[in-house]
ZAPATI-302253 format. One record per residue (C-alpha): residue number from 1; x, y, z; residue in one letter. Coordinates in nm, 2 decimals, decimal comma. Example, Ala and Ser with C-alpha at 12.3 -4.5 7.8 and 13.67 -1.06 7.14 Angstrom:
2
<num:1	px:1,23	py:-0,45	pz:0,78	residuo:a>
<num:2	px:1,37	py:-0,11	pz:0,71	residuo:s>
This chain:
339
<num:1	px:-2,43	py:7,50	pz:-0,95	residuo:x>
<num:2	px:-2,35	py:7,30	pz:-0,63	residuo:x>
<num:3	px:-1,94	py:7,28	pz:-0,60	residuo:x>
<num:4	px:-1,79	py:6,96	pz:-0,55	residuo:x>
<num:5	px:-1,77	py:6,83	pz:-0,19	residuo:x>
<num:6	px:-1,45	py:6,85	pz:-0,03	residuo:x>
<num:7	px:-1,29	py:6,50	pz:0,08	residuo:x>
<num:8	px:-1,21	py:6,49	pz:0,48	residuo:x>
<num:9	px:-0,85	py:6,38	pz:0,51	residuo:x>
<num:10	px:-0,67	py:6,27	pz:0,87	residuo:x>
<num:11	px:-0,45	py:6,58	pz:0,97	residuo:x>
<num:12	px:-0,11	py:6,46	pz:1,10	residuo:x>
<num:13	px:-0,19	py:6,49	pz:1,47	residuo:x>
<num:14	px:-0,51	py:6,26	pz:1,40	residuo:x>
<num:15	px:-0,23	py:5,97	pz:1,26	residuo:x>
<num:16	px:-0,02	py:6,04	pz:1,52	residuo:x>
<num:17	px:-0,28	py:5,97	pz:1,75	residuo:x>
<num:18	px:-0,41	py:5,64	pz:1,59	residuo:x>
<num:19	px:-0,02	py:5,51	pz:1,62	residuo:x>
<num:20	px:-0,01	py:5,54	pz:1,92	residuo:x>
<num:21	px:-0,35	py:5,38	pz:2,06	residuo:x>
<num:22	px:-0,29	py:5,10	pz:2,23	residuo:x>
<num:23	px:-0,50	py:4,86	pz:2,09	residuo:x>
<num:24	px:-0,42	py:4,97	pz:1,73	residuo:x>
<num:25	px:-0,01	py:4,88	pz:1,92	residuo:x>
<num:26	px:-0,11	py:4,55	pz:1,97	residuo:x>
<num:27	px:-0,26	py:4,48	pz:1,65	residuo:x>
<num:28	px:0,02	py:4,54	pz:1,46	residuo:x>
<num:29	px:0,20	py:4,20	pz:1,49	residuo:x>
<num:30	px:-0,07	py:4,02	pz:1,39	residuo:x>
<num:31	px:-0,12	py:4,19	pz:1,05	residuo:x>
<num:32	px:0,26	py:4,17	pz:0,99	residuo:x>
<num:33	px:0,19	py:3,81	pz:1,09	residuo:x>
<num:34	px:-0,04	py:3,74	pz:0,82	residuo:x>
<num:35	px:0,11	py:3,97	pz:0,57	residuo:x>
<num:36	px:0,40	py:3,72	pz:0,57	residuo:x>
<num:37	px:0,20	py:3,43	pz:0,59	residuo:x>
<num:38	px:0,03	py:3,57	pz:0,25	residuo:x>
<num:39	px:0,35	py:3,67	pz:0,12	residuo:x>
<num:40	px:0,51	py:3,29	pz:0,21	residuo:x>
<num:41	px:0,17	py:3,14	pz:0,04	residuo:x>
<num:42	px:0,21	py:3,34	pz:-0,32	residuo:x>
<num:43	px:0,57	py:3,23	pz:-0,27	residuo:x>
<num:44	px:0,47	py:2,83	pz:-0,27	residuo:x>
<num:45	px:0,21	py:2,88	pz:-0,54	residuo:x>
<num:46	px:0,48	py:3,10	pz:-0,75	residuo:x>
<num:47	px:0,77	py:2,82	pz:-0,72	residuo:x>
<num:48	px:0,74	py:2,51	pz:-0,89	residuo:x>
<num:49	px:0,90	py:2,21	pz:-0,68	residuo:x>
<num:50	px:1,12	py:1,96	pz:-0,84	residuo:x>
<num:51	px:0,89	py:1,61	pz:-0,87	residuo:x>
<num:52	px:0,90	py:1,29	pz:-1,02	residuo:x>
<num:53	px:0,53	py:1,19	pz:-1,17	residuo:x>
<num:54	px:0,50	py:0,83	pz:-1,03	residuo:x>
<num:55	px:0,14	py:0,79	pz:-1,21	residuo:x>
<num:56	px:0,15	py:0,89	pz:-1,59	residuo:x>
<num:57	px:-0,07	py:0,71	pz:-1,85	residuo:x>
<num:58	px:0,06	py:0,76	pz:-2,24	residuo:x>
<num:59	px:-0,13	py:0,60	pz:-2,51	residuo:x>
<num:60	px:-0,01	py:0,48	pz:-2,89	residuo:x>
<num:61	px:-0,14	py:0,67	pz:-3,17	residuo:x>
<num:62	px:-0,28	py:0,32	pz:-3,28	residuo:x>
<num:63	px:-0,48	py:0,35	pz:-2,99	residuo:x>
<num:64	px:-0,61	py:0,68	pz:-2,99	residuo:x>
<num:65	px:-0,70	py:0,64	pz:-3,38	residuo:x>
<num:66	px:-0,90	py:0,29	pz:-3,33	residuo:x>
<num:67	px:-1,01	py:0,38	pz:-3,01	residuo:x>
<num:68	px:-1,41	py:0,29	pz:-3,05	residuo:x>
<num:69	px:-1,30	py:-0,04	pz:-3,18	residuo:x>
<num:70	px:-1,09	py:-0,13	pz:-2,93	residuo:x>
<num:71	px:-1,39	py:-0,01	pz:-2,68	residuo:x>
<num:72	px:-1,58	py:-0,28	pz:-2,87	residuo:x>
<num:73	px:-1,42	py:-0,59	pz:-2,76	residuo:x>
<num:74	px:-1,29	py:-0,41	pz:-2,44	residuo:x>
<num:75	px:-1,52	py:-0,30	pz:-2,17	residuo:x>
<num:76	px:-1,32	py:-0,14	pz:-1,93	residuo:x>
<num:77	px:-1,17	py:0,06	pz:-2,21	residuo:x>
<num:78	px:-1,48	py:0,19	pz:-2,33	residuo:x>
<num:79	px:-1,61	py:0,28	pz:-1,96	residuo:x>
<num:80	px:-1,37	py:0,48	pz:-1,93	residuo:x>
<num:81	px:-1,25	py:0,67	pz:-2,27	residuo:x>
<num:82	px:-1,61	py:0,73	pz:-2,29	residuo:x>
<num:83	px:-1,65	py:0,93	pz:-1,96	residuo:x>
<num:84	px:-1,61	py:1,34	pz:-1,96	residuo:x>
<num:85	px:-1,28	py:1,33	pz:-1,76	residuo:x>
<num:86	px:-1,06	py:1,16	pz:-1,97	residuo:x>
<num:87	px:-0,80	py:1,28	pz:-2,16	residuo:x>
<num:88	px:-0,55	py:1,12	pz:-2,45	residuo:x>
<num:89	px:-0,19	py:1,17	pz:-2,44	residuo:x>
<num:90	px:0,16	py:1,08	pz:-2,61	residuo:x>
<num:91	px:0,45	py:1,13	pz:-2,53	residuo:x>
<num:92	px:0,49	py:1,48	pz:-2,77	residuo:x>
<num:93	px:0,18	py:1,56	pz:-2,48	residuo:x>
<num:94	px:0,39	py:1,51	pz:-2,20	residuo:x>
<num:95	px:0,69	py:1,66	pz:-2,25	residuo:x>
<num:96	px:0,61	py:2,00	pz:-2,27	residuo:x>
<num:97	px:0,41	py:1,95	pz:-1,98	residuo:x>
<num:98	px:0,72	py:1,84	pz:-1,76	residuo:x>
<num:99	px:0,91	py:2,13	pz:-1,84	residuo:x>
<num:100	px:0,63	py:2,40	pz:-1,80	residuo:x>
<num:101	px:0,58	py:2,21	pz:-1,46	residuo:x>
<num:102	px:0,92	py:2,12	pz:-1,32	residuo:x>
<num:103	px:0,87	py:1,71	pz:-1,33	residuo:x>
<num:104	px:1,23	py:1,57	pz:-1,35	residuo:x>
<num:105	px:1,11	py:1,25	pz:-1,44	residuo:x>
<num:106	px:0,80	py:1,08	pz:-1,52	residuo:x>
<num:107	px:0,68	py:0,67	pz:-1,42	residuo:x>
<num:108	px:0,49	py:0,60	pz:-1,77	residuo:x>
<num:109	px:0,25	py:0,31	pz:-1,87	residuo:x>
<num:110	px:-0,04	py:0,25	pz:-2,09	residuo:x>
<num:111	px:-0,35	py:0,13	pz:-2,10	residuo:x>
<num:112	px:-0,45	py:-0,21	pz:-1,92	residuo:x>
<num:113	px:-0,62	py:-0,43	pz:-2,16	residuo:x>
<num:114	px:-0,80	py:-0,72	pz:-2,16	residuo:x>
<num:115	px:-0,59	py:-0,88	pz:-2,42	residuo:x>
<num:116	px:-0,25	py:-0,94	pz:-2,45	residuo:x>
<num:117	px:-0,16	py:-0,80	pz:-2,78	residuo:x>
<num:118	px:-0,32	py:-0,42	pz:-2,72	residuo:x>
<num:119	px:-0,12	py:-0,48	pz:-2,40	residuo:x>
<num:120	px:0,24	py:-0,54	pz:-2,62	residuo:x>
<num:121	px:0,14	py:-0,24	pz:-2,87	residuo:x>
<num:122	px:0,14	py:-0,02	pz:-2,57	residuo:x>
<num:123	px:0,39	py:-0,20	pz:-2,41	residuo:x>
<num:124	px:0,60	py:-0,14	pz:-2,75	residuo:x>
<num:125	px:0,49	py:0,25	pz:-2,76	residuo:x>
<num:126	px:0,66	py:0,30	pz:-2,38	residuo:x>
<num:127	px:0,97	py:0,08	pz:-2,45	residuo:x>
<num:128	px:1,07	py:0,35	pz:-2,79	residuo:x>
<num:129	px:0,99	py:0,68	pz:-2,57	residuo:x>
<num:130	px:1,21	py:0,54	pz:-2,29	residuo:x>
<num:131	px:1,47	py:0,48	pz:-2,53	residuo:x>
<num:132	px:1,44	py:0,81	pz:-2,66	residuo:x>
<num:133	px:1,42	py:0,97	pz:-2,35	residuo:x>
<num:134	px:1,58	py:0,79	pz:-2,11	residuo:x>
<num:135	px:1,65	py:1,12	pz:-1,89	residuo:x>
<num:136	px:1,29	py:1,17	pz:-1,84	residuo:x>
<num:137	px:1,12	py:0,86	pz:-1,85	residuo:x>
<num:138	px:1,12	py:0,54	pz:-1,69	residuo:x>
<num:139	px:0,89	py:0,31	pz:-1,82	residuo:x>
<num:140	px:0,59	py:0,01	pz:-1,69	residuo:x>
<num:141	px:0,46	py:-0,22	pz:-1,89	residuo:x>
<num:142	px:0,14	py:-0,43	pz:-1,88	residuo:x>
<num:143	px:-0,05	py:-0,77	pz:-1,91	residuo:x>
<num:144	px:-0,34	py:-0,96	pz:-1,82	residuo:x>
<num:145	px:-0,22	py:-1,12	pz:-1,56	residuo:x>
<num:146	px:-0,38	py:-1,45	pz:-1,63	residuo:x>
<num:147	px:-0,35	py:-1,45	pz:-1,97	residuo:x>
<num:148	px:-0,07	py:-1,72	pz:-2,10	residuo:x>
<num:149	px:0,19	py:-1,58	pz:-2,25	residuo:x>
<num:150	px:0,17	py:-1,31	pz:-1,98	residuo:x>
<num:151	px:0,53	py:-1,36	pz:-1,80	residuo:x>
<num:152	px:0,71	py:-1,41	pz:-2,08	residuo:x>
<num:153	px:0,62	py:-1,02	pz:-2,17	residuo:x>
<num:154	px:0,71	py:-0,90	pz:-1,89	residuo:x>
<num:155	px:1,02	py:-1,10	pz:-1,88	residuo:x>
<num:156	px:1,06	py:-0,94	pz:-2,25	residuo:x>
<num:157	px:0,99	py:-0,55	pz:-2,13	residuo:x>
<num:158	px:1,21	py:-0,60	pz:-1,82	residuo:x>
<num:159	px:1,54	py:-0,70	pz:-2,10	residuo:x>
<num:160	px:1,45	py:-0,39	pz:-2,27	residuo:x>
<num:161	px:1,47	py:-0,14	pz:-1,94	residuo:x>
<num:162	px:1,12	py:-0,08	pz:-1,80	residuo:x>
<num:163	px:1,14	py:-0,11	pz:-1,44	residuo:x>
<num:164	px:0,74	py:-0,13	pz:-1,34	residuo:x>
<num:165	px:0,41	py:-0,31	pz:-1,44	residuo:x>
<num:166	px:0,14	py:-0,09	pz:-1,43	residuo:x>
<num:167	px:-0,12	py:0,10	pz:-1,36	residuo:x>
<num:168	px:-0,31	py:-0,30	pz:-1,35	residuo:x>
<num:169	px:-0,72	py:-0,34	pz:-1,31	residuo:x>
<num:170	px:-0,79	py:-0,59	pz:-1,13	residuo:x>
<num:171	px:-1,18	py:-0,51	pz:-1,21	residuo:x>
<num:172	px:-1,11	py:-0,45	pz:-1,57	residuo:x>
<num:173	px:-0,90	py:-0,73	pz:-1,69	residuo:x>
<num:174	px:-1,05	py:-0,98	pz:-1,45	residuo:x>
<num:175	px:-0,78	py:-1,04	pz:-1,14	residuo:x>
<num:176	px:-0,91	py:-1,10	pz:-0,76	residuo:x>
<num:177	px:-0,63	py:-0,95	pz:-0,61	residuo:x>
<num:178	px:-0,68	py:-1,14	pz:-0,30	residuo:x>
<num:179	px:-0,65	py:-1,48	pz:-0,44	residuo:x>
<num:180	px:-0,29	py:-1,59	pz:-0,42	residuo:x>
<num:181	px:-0,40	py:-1,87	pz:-0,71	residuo:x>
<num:182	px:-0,48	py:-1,56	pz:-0,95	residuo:x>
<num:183	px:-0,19	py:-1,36	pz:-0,87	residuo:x>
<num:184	px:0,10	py:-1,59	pz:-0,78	residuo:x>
<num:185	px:0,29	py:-1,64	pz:-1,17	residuo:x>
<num:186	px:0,24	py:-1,24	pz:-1,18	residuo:x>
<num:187	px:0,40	py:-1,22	pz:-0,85	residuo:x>
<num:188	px:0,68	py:-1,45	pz:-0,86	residuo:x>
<num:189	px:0,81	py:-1,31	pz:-1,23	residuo:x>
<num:190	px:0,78	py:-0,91	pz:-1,10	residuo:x>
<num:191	px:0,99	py:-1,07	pz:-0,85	residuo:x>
<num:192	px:1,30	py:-1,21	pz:-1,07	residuo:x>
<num:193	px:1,29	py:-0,96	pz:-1,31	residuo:x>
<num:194	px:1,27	py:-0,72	pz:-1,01	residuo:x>
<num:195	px:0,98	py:-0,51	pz:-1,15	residuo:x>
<num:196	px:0,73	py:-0,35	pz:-0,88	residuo:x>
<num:197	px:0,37	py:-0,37	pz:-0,95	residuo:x>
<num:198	px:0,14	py:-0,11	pz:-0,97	residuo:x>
<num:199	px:-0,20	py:-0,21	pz:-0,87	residuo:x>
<num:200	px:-0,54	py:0,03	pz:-0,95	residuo:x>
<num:201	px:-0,74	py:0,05	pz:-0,57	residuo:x>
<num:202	px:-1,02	py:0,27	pz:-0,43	residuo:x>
<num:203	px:-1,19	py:0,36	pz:-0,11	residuo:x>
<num:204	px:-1,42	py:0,15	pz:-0,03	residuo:x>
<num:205	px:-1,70	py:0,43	pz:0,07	residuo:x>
<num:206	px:-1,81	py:0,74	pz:-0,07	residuo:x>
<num:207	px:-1,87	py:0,91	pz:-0,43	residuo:x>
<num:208	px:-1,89	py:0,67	pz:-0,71	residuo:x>
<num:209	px:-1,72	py:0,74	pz:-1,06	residuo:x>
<num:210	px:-1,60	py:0,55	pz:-1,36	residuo:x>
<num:211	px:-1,30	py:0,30	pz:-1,32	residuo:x>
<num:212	px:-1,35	py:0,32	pz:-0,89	residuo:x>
<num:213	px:-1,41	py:-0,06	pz:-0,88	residuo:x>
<num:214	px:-1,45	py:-0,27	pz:-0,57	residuo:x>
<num:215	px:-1,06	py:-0,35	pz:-0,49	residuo:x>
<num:216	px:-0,97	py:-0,19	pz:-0,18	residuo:x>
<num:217	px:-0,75	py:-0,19	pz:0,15	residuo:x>
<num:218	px:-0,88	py:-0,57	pz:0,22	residuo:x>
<num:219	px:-0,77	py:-0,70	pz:-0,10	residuo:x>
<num:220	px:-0,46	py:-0,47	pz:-0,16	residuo:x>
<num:221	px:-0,36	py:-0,61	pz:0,24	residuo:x>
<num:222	px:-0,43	py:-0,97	pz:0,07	residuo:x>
<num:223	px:-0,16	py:-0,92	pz:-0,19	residuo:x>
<num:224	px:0,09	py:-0,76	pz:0,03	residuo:x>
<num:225	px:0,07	py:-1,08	pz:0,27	residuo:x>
<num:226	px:0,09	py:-1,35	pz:0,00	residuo:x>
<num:227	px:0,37	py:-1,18	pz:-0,20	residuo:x>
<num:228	px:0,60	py:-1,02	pz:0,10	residuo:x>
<num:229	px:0,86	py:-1,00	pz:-0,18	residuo:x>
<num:230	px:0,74	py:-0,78	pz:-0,41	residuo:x>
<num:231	px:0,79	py:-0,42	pz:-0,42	residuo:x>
<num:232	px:0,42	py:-0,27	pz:-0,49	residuo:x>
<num:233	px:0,25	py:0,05	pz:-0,53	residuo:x>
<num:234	px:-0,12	py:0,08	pz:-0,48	residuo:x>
<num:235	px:-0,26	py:0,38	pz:-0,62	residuo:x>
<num:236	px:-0,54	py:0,62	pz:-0,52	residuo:x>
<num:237	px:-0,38	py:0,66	pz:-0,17	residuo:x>
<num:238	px:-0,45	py:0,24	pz:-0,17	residuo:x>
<num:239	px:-0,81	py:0,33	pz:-0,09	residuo:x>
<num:240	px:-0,70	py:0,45	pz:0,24	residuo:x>
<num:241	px:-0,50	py:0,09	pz:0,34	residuo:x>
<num:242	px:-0,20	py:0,31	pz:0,47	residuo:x>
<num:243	px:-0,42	py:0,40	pz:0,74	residuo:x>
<num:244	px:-0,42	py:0,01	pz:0,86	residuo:x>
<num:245	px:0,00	py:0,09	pz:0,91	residuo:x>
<num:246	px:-0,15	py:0,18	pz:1,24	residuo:x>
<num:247	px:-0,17	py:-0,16	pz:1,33	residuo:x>
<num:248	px:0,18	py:-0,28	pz:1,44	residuo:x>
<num:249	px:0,09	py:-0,68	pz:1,25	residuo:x>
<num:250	px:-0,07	py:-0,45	pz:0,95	residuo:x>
<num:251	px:0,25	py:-0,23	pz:0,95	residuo:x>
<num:252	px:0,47	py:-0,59	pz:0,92	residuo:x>
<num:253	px:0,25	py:-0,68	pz:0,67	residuo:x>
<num:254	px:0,25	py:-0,39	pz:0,46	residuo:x>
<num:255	px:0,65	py:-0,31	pz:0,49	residuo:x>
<num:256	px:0,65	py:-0,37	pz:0,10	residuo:x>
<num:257	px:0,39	py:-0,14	pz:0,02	residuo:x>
<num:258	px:0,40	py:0,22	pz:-0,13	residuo:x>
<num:259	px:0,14	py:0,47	pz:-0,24	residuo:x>
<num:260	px:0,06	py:0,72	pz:-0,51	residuo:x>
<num:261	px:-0,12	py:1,05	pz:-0,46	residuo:x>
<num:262	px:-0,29	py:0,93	pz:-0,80	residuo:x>
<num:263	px:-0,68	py:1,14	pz:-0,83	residuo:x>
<num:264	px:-0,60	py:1,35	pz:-0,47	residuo:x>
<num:265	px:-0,74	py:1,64	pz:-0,58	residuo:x>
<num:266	px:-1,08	py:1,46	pz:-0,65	residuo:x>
<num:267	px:-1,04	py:1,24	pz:-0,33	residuo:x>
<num:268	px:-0,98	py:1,41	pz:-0,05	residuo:x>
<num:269	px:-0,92	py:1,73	pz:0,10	residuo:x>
<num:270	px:-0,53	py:1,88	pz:0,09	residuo:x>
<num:271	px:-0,54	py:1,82	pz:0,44	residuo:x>
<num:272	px:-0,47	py:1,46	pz:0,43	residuo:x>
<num:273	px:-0,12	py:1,49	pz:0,42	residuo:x>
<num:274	px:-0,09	py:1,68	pz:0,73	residuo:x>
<num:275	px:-0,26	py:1,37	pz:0,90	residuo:x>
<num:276	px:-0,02	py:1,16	pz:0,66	residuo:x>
<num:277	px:0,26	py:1,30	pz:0,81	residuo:x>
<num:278	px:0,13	py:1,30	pz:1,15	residuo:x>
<num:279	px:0,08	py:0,91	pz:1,15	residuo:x>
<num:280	px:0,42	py:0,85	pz:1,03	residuo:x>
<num:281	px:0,34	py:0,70	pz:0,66	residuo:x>
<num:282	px:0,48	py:1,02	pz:0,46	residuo:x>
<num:283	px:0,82	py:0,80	pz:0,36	residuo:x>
<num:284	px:0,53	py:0,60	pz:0,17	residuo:x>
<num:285	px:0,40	py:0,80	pz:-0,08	residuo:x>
<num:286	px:0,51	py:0,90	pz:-0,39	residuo:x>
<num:287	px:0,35	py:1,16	pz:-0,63	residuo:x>
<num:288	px:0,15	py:1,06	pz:-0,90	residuo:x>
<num:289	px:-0,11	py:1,28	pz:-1,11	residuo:x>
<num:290	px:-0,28	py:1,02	pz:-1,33	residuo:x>
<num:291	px:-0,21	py:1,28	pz:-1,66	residuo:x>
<num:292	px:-0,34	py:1,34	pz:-1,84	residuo:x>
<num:293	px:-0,65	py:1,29	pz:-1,62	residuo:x>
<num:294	px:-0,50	py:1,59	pz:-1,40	residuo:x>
<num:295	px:-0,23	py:1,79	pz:-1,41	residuo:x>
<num:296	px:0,04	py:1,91	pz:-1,20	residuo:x>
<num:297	px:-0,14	py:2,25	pz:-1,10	residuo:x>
<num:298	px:-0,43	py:2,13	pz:-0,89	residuo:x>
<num:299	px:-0,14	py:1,94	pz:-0,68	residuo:x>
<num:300	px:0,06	py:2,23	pz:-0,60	residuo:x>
<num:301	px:-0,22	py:2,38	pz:-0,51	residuo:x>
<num:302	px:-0,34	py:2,10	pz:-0,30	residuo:x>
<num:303	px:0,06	py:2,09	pz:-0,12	residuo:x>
<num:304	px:0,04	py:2,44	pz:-0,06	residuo:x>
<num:305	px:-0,26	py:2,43	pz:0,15	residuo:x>
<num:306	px:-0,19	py:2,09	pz:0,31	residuo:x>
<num:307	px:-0,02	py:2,23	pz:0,61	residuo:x>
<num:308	px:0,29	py:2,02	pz:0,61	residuo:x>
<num:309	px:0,66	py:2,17	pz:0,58	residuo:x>
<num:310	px:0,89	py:2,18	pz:0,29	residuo:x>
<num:311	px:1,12	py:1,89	pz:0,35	residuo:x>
<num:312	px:0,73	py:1,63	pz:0,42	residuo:x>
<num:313	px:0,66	py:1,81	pz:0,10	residuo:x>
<num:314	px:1,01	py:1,72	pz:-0,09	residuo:x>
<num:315	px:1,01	py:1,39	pz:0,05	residuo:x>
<num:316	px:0,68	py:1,32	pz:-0,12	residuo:x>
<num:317	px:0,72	py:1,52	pz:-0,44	residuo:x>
<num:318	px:1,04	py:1,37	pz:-0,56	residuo:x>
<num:319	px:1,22	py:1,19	pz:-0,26	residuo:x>
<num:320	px:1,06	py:0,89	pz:-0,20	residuo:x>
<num:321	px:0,99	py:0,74	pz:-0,54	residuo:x>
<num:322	px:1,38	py:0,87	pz:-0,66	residuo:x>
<num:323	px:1,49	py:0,68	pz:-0,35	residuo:x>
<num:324	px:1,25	py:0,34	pz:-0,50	residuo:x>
<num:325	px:1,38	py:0,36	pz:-0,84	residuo:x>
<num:326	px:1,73	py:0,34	pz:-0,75	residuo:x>
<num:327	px:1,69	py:0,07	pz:-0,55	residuo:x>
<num:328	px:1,50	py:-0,12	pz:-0,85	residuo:x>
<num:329	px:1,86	py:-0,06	pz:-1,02	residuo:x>
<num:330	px:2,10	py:-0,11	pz:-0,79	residuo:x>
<num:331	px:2,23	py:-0,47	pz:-0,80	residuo:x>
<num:332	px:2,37	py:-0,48	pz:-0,43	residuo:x>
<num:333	px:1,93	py:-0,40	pz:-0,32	residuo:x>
<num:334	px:1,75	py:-0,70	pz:-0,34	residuo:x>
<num:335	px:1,48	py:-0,65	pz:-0,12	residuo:x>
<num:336	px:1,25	py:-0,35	pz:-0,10	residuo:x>
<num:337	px:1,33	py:-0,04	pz:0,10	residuo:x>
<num:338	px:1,28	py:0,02	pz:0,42	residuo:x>
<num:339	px:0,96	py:0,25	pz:0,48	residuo:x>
């Protein structure tokens, strides 16, 4: 019987003499140098930053329980409940979910409908969850923006303490956002009941998927230079528009303009915010997660490998948009921040 095979181990002087090689010397530092970097990385991953959830869609038990009638008589609805991505949510969703994942507050609106009574009902739902929770929710409503009757809601969600409209489809219920004839009652009644407007965009090339639609940075840039006095929010990164902020007349044009982060993780590649930052646009963007399309996970993921420093990352996760929404409720600030 053969005996088992002795393992060869390095004596002392063989270690000793392994130390001290020169190149193994200089080595060193560098795999300290990435041990740390490794260390610093589980570190992000492992601590959940504080953030406010600019981009949060809640829907009305109503809703969710007629949901294939309402995608009867409403087409946009219907494209997209009826997709594999999508998710329902209510509020009893969404509250757990801020706690497991740090969000100190949450922007919350429904679903954008064609007609103006599904718009109310959600409208209604957001209005009773702000009022139940108004430490963790602030609340948008919505309308059809050419429907009659339209300002008069919003005038109506505004008494009751929602502070946005939004997220609107200009596709889906109809709107050119370009045409100041379309979007100028809208506009002017955001204005005096100082509500800021969220508006759905997309990127004008690449992948196609349900809800992109056709409105991007030339018709968002439309809106912004008809209604200069309107604090607005274009989500999905505005289909790249803050890019245009480049332009010093685009930049004048667009001082009234924020973004959402809204889909990122399906968009583009985490490294967008280090070219964010290094354009100068990062006091624009709020974040937004579109739940319960995505949750807060892929994000932190997607800020932890996007290069930029902790205070870029802050300002973006709960900075900028805390900074918007007290403005929207501070009587001496009646014009929109500074970017």
């Amino acid at each position: 019987m053969r005996g088992k095979k002795s393992e060869s181990r390095p004596t002392g002087g063989a270690v000793k003499r392994l130390i001290d090689n020169k190149w193994v010397k200089g080595l060193a530092p560098w795999v300290v140098h990435v041990f740390r970097a490794d260390k610093l990385m589980k570190n992000v991953y492992n601590t959940r930053m504080r953030s406010i959830d600019f981009h949060v869609h809640l829907y009305p038990p109503e809703v969710i329980r007629d949901a294939e009638k309402i995608s009867a008589r409403e087409p946009y609805f219907d494209l997209l409940v009826h997709n594999r991505a999508h998710r329902w949510a209510t509020v009893d969703d969404l509250l757990p979910r801020m706690e497991r994942d740090n969000v100190e507050r949450a922007v919350v609106g429904g679903f954008a409908f064609r007609d103006l009574g599904l718009c109310r009902l959600c409208n209604d739902y957001i209005i009773d969850c702000v009022k139940k929770h108004p430490d963790k929710l602030e609340g948008m409503c919505l309308v059809p923006p050419l429907a009659r009757g339209a300002g008069e809601e919003l005038l109506r969600c505004a008494e009751a303490g929602l502070v946005g409209v939004g997220e609107l489809f200009p596709e889906g219920q109809g709107v050119d956002l370009s045409d100041i004839s379309q979007t100028w009652r809208l506009a002017g009644v955001a204005h005096e009941a100082r509500l800021f407007l969220l508006w759905h965009t997309a990127e004008p090339v690449g992948h196609e998927y349900a809800g992109k639609g056709n409105v991007g940075p030339k018709e968002a840039a439309a809106f912004c230079m008809h209604h200069p006095e309107v604090r607005v929010v274009f989500a999905h990164f505005g289909g790249g528009l803050w890019l245009y902020e480049q332009m010093p007349e685009m930049r004048l044009y667009l001082s009234n303009a924020l973004y959402d982060l809204a889909a990122w993780p399906w968009l583009y590649e985490s490294r967008v915010l280090a070219v964010i930052e290094a354009a100068g646009a990062a006091g624009k963007f709020l974040m937004g997660t579109d739940y319960p399309l995505l949750g807060s996970a892929r994000y932190e993921k997607a800020l932890a490998e996007s290069g930029i420093g902790p205070e870029i990352a802050e300002q973006i996760n709960r900075g900028n948009a805390a900074a918007l929404l007290a403005s929207l409720k501070s009587p001496a600030n009646k014009e929109p921040p500074a970017p």
